[in-house]
Backbone as CSV, one residue per row, in Angstrom:
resi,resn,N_x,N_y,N_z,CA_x,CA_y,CA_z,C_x,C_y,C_z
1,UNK,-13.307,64.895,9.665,-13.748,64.718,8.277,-14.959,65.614,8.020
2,UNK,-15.039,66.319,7.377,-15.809,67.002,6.556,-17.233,66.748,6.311
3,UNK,-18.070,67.348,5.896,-19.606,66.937,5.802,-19.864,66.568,4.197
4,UNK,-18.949,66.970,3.570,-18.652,66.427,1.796,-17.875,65.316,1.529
5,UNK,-16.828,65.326,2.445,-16.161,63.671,2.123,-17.167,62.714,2.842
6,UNK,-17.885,63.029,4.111,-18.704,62.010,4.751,-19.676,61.517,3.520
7,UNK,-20.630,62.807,2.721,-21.158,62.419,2.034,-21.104,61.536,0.376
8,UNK,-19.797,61.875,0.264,-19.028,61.407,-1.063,-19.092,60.051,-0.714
9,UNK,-18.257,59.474,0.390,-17.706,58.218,0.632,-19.206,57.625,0.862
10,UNK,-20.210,57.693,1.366,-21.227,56.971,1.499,-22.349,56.697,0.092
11,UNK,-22.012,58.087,-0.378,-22.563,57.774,-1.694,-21.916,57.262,-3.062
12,UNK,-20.887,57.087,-3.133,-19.590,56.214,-3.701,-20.021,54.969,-3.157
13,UNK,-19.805,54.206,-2.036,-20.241,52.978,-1.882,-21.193,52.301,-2.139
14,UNK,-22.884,53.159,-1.600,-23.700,52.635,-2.373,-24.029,52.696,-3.740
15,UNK,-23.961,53.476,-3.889,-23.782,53.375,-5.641,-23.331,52.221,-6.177
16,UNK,-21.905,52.205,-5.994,-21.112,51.334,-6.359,-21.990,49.583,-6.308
17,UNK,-21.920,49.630,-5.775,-23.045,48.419,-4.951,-24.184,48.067,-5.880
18,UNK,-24.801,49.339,-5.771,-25.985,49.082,-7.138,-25.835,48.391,-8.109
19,UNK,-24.821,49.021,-8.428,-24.631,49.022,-9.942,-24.524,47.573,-10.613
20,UNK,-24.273,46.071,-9.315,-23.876,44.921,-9.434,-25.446,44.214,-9.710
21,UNK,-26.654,45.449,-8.969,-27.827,44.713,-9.519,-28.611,45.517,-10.034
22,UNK,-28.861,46.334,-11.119,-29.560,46.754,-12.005,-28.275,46.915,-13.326
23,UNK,-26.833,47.758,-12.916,-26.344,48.011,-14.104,-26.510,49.470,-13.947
24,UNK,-26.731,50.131,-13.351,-26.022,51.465,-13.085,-26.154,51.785,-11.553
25,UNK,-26.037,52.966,-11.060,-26.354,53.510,-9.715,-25.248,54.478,-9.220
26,UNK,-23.723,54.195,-9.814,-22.884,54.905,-9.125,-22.945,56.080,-9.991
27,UNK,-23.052,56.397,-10.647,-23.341,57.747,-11.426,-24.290,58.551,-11.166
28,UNK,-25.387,58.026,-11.517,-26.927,58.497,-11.138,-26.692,59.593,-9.391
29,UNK,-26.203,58.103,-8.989,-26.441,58.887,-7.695,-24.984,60.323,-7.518
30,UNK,-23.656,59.626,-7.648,-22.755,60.448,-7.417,-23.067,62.086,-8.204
31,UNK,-23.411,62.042,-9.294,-23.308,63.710,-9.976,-24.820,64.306,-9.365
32,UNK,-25.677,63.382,-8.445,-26.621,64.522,-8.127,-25.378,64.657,-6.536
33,UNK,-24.727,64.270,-6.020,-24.221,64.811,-4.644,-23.093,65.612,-5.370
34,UNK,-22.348,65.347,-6.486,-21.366,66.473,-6.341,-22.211,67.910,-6.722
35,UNK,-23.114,67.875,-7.753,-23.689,68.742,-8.411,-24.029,69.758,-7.110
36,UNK,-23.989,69.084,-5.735,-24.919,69.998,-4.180,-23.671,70.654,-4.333
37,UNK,-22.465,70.766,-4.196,-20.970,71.173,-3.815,-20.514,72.418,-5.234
38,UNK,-20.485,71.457,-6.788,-19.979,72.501,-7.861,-21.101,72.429,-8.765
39,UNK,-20.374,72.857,-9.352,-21.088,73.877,-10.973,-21.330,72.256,-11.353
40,UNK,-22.539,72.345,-12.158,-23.058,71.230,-12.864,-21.837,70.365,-13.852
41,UNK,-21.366,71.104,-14.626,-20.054,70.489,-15.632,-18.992,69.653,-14.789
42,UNK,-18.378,70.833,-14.013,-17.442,69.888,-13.217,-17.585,68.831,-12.271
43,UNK,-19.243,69.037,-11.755,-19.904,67.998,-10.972,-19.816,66.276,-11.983
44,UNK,-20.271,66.675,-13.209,-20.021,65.413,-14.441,-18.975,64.754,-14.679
45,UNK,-17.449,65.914,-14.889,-16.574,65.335,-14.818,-15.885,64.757,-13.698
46,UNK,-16.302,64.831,-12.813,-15.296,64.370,-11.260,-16.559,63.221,-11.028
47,UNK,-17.484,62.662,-11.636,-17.944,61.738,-11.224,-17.928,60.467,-12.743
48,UNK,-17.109,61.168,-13.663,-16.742,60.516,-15.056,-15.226,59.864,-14.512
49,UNK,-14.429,60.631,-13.487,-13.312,59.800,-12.949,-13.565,59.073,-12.408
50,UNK,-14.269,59.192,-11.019,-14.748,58.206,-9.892,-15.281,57.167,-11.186
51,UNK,-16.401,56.960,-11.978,-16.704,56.250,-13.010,-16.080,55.265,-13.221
52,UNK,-14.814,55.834,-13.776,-13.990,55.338,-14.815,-13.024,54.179,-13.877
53,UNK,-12.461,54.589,-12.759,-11.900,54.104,-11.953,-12.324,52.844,-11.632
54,UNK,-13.650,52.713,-11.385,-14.464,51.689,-10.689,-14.579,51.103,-11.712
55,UNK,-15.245,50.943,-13.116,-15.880,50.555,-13.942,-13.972,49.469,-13.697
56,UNK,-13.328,49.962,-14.238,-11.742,49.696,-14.759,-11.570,48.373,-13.864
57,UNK,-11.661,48.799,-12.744,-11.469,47.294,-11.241,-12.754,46.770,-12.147
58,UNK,-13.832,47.045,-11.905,-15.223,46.066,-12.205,-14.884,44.988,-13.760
59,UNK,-14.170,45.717,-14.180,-13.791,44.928,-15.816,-12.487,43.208,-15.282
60,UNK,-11.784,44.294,-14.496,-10.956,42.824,-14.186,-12.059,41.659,-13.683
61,UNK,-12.823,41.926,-12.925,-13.743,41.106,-12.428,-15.085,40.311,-13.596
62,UNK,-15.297,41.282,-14.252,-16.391,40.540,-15.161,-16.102,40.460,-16.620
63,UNK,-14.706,40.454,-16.717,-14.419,40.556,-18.016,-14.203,39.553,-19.025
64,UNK,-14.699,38.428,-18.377,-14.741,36.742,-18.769,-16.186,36.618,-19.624
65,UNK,-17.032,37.541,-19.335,-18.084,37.639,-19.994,-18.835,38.394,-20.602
66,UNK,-18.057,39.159,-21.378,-18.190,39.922,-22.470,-19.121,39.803,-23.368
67,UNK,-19.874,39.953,-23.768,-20.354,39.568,-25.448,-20.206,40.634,-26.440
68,UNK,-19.522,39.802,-27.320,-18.496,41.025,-28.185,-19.246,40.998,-29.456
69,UNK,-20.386,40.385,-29.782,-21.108,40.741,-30.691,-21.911,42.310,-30.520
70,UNK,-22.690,42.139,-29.312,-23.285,43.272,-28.388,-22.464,44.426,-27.991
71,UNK,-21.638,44.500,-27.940,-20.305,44.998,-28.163,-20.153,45.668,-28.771
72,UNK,-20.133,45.344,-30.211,-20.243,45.774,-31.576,-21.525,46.938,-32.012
73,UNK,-22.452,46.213,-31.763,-23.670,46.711,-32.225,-24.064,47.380,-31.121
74,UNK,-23.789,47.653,-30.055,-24.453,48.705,-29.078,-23.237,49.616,-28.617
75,UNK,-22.300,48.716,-27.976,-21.005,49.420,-27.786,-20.222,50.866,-28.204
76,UNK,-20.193,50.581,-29.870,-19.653,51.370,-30.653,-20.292,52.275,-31.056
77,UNK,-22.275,52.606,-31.064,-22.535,53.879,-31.289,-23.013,54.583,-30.287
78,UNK,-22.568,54.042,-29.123,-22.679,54.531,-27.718,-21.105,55.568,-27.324
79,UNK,-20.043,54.377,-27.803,-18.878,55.785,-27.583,-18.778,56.823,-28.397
80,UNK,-19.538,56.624,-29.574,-19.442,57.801,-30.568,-20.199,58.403,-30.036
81,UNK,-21.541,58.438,-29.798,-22.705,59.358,-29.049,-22.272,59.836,-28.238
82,UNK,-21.645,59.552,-27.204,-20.787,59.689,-25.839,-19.682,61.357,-25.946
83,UNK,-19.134,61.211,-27.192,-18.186,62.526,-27.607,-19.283,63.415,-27.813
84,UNK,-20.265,63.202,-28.099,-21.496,63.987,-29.023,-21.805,64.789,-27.667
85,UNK,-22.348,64.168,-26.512,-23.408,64.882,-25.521,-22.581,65.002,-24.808
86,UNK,-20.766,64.932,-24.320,-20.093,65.796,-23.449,-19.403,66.624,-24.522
87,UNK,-19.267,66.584,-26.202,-19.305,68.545,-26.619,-20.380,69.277,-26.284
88,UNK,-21.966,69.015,-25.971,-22.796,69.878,-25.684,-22.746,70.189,-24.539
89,UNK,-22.491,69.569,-23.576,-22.523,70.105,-22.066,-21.335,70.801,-21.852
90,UNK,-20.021,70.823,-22.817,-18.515,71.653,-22.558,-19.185,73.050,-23.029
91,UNK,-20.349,72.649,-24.312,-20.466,74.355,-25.033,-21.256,74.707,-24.173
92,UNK,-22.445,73.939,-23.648,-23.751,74.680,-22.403,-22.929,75.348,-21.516
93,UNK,-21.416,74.908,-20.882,-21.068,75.234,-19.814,-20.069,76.980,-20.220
94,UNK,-19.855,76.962,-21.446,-18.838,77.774,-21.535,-19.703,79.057,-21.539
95,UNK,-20.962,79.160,-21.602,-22.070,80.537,-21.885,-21.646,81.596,-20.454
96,UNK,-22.228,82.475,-20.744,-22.036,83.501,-19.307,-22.318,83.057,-18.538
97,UNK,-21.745,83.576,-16.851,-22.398,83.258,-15.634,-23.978,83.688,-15.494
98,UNK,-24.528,84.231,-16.347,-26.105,84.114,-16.448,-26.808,82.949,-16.804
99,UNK,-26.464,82.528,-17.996,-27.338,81.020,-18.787,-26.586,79.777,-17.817
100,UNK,-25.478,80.164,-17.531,-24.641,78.935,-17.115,-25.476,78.761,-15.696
101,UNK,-26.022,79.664,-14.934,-27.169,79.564,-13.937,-28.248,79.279,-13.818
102,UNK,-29.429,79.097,-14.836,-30.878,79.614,-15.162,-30.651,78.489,-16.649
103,UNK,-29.702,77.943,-17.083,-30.462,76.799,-18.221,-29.191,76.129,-17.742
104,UNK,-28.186,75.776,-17.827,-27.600,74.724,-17.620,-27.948,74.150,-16.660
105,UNK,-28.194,74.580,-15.250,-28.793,74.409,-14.135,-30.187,73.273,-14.278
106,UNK,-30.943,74.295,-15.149,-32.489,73.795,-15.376,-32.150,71.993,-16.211
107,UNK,-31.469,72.586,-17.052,-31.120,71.073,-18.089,-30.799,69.893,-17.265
108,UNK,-29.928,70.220,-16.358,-29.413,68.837,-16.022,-30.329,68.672,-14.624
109,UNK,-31.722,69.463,-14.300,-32.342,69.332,-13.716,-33.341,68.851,-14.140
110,UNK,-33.680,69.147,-15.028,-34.716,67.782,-16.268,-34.021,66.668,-16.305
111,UNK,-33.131,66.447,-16.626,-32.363,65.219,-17.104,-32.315,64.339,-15.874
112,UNK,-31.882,65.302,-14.490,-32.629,63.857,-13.322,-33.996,63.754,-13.384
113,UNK,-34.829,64.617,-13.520,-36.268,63.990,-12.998,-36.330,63.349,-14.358
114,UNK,-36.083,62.965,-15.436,-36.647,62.428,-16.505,-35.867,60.827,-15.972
115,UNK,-34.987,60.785,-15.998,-34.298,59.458,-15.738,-34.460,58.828,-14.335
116,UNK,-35.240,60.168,-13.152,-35.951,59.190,-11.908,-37.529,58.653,-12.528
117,UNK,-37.793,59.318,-12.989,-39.261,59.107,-13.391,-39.372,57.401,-14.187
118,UNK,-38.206,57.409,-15.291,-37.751,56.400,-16.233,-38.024,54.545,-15.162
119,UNK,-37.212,55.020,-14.052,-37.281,54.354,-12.545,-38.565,54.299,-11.807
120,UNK,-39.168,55.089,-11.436,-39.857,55.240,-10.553,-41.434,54.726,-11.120
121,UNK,-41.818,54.904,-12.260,-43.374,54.555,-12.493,-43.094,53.259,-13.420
122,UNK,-43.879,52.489,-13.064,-43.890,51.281,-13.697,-43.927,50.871,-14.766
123,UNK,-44.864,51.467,-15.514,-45.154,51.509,-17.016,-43.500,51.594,-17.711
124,UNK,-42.904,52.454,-17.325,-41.739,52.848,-18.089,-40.100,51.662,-17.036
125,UNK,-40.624,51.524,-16.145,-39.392,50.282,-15.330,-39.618,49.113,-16.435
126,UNK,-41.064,48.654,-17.056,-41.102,46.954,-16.970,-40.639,47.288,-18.514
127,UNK,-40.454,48.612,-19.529,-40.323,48.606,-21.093,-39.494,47.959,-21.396
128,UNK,-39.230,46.871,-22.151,-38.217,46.366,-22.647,-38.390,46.528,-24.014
129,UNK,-37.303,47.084,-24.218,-37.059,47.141,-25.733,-36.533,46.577,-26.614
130,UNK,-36.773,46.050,-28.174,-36.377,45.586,-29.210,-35.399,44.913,-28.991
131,UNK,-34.162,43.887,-29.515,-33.195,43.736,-29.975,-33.026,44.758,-31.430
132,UNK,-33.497,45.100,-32.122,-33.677,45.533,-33.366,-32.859,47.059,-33.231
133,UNK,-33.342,47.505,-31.799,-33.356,48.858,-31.647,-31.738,49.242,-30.930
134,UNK,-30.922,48.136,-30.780,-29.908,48.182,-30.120,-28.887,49.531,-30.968
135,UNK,-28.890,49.335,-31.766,-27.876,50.998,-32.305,-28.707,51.692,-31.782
136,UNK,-29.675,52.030,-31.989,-30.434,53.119,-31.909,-30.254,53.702,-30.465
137,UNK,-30.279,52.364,-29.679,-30.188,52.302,-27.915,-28.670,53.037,-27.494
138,UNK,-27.890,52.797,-28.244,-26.633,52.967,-28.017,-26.820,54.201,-27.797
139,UNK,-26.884,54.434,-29.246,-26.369,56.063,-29.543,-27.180,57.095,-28.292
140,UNK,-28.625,56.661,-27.735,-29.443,57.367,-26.511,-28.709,57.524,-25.601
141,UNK,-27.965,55.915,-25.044,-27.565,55.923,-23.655,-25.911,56.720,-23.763
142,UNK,-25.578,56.837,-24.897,-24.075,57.250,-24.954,-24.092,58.283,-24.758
143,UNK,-25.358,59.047,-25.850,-25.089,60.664,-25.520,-25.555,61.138,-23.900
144,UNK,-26.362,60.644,-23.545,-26.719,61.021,-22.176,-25.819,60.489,-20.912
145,UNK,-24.871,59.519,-21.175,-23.659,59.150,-20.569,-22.638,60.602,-20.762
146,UNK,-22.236,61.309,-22.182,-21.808,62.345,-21.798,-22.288,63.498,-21.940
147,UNK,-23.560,63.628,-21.429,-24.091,65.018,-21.293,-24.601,65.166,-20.151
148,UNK,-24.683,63.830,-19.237,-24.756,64.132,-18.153,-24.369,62.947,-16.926
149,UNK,-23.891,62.009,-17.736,-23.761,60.575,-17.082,-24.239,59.656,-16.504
150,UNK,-25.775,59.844,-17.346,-26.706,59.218,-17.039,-26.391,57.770,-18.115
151,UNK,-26.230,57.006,-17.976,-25.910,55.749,-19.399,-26.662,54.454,-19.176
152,UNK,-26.307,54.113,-17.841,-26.533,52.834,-17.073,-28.190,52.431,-17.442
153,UNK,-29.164,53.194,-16.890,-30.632,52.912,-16.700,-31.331,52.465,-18.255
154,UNK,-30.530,53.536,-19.169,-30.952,53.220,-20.577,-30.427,52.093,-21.383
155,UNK,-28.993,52.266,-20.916,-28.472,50.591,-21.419,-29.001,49.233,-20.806
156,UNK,-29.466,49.487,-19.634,-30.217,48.088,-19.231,-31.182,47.790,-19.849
157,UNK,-32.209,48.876,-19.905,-33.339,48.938,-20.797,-33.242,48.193,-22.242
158,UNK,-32.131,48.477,-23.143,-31.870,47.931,-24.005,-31.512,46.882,-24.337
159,UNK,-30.640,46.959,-23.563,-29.512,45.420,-23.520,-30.365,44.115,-23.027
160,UNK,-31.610,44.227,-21.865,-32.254,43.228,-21.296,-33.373,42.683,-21.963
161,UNK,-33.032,42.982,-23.735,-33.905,42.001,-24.864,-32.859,41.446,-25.604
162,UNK,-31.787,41.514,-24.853,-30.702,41.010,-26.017,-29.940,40.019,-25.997
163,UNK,-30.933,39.105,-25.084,-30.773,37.422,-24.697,-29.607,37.430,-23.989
164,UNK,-28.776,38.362,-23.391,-27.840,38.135,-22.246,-28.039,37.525,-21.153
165,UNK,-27.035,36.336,-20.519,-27.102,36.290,-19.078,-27.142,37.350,-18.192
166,UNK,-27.480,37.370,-17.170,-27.267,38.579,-16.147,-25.434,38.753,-16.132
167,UNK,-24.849,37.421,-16.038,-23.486,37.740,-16.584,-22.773,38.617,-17.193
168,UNK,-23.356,37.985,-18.263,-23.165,38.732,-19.707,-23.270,40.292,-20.038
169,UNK,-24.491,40.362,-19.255,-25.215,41.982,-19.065,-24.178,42.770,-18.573
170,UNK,-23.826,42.329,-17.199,-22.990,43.360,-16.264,-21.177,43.229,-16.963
171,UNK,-21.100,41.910,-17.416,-19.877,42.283,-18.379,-19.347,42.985,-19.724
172,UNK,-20.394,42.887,-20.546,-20.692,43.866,-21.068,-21.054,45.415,-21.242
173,UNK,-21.860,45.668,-20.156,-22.041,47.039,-19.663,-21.130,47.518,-19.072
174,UNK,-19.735,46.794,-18.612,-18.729,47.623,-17.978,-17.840,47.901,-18.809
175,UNK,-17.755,47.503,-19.914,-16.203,47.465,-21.168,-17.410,48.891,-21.877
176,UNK,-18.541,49.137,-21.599,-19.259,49.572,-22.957,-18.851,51.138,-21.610
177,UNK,-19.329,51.134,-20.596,-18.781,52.183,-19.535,-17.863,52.227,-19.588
178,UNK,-16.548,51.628,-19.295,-15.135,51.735,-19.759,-14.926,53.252,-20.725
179,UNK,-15.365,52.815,-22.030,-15.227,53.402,-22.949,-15.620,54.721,-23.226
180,UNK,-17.224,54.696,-22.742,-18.076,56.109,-22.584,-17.249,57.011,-21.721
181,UNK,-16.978,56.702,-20.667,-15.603,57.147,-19.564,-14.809,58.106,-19.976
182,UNK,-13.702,57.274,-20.839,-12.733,57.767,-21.847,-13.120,58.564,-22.510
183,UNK,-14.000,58.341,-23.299,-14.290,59.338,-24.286,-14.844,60.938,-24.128
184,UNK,-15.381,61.099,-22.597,-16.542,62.024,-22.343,-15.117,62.575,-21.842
185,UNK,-14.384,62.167,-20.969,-12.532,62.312,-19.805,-12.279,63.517,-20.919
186,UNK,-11.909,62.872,-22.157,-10.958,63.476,-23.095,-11.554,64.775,-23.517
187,UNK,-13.015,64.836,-23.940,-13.929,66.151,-24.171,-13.871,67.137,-23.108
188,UNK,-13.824,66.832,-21.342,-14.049,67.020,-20.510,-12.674,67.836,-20.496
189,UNK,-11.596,67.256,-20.317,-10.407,67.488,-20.610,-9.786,68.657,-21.122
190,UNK,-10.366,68.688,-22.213,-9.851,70.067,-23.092,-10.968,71.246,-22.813
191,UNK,-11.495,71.152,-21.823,-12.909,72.142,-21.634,-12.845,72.776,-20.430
192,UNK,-12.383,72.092,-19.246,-12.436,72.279,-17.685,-10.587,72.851,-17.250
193,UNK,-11.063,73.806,-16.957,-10.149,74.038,-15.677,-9.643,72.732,-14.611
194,UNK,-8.945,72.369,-15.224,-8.246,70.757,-14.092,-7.651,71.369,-12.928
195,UNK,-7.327,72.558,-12.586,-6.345,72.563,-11.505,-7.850,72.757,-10.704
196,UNK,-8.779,73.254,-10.496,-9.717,72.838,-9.915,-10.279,71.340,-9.175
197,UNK,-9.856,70.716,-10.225,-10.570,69.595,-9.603,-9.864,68.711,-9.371
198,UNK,-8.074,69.071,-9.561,-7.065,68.327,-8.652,-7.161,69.001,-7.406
199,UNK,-7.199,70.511,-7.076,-7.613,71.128,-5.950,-8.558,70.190,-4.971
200,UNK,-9.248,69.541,-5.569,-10.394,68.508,-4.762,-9.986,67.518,-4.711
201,UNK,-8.587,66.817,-4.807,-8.086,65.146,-5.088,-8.170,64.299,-3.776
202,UNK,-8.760,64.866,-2.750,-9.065,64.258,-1.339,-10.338,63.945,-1.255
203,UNK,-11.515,64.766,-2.514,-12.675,64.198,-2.506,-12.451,62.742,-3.188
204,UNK,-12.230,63.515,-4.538,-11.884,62.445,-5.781,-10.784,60.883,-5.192
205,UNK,-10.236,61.037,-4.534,-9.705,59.797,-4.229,-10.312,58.597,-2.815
206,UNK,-11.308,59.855,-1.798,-12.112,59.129,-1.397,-13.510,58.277,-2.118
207,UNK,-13.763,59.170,-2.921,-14.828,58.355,-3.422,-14.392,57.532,-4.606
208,UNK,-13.146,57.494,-5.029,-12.774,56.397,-5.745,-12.450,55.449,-4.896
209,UNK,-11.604,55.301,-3.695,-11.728,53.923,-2.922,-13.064,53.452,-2.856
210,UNK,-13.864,54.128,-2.142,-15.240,53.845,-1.879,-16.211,53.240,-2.862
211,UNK,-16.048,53.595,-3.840,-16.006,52.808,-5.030,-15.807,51.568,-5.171
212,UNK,-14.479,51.318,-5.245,-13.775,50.331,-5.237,-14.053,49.148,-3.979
213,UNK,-14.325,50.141,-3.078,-14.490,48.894,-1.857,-16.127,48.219,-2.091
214,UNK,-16.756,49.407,-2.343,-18.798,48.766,-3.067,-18.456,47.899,-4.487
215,UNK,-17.773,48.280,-5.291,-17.384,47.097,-5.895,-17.675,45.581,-5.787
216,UNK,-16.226,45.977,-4.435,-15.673,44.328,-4.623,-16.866,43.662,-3.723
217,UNK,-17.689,44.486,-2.796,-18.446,44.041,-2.068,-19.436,43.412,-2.850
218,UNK,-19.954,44.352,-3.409,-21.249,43.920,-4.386,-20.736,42.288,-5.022
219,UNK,-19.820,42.423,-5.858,-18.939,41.115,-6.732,-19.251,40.045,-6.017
220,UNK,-19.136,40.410,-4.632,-18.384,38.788,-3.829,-19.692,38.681,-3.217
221,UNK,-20.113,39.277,-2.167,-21.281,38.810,-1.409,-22.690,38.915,-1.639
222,UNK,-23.166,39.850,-2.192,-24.402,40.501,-2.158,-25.602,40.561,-3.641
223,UNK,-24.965,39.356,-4.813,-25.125,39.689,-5.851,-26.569,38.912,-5.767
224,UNK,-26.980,38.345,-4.815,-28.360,37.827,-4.664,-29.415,38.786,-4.084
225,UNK,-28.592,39.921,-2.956,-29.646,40.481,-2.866,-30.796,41.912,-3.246
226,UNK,-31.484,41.772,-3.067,-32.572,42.763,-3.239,-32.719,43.541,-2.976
227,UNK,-32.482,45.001,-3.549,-32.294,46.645,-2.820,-33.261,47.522,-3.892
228,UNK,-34.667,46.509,-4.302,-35.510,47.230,-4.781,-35.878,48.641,-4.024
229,UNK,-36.136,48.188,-2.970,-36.997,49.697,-2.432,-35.836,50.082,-2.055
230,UNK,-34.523,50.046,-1.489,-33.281,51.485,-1.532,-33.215,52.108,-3.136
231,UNK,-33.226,51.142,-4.102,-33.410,52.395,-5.931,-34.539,53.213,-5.742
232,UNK,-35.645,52.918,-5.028,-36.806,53.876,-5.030,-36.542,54.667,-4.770
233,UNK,-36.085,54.452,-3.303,-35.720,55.666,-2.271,-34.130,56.726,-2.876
234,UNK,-33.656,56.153,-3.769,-32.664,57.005,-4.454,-33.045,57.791,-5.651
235,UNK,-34.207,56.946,-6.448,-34.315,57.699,-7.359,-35.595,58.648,-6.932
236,UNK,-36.502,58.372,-5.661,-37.444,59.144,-5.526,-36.480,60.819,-4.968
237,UNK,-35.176,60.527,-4.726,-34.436,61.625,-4.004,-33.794,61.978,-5.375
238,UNK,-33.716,61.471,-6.546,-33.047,62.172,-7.750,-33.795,63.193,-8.318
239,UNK,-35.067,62.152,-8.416,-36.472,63.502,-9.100,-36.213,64.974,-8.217
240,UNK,-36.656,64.928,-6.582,-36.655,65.905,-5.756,-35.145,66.855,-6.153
241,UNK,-34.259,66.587,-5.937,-33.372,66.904,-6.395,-33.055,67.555,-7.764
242,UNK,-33.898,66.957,-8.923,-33.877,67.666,-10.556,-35.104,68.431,-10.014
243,UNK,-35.696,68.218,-9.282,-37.017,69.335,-9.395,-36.052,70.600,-8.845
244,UNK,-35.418,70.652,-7.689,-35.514,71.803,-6.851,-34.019,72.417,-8.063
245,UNK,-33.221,71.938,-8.630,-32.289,72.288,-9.499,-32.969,72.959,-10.441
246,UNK,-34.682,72.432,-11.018,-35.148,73.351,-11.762,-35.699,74.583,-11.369
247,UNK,-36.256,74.631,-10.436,-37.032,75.607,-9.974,-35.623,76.719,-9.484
248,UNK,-34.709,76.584,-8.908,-33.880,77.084,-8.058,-33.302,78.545,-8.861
């Protein structure tokens, strides 16, 4: 096995895992490891499948607790936002092999250190925001779900003034991922060279089990415990990671 599937499958699992206690992680982490391997774009979309896959199992599981008001009002201008920021990253990507090196590069190298940072200093972990502000929240976490698949960290942020159970939260946030999924797939879709990244369907289907297996793990056993300081240690490796993507 390979030194890219070793790393896929380990970072597919934990991720996956995360995601059962904050509400994101498998994204965050997966598009900074594919991004080491491809081009930033296709790094987004092959971790918008793995995504989508998992989120899809995670829905059979928490889909008893929905709140379909929240739903409504955050949900829906999150998938619209969602088409919005994967057309900008299809047009960032289509520029010459010059810009497509030296700013697309740089962009989605801001976009991790801004969303480790979001994590990492306190002031900005404990913000909870409005109920009031929930469209507003949407439409943030959607577009940055498809412009770079960052969604999770900002929708918690939002969603965790919006009198949800922790239930409620993670059932909700997976029908609202569900969707962002789809929508960014289909933009993604008409933009990317696919025989490429069926060319890779031995990555893509390992780290969708792997997925799937951090999933069910997270679901069943582990939803009590505490992996504060492993998010540190992931997102202190996201910043490093958007830094050296910028500078590079």
């Amino acid at each position: 096995m390979n030194i890219l599937l070793i790393v896929i499958i380990i970072a597919a699992f934990v991720g996956s895992i995360l995601t059962f206690f904050s509400g994101f992680g498998l994204g965050t982490i997966l598009v900074a490891v594919f991004t080491v391997f491809f081009a930033p774009e296709l790094a987004i979309a092959m971790t918008a499948i793995v995504h989508l896959f998992n989120n899809v199992f995670k829905l059979f599981l928490t889909y008893k607790n929905v709140n379909r008001i929240i739903l409504v009002r955050f949900g829906i201008p999150s998938i619209l936002a969602s088409f919005i920021g994967a057309i900008v990253l299809m047009k960032l990507g289509e520029v010459s092999a010059f810009h497509r090196e030296y700013n697309l590069q740089k962009i989605i190298g801001l976009v991790f250190m801004m969303f480790a940072l979001f994590e990492l200093l306190t002031a900005l972990k404990e913000l909870k925001l409005s109920e009031r502000y929930l469209t507003f929240g949407g439409i943030i976490s959607g577009f940055f779900g498809g412009f770079s698949g960052h969604q999770g960290a900002l929708r918690s942020a939002f969603l965790a003034k919006a009198g949800l159970s922790k239930e409620e939260l993670i059932g909700t946030s997976v029908v609202i991922a569900c969707f962002i999924d789809i929508s960014r797939l289909i933009i993604y879709r008409s933009n990317i060279k696919w025989e490429f990244i069926t060319d890779n369907k031995l990555v893509l289907f390992s780290a969708i089990l792997s997925a799937l297996c951090g999933a069910f793990l997270g679901n069943k056993f582990l939803k009590k415990t505490k992996l504060q300081s492993i998010q540190y240690l992931i997102f202190g490796f996201l910043f490093l990671f958007g830094f050296y993507l910028f500078i590079k």
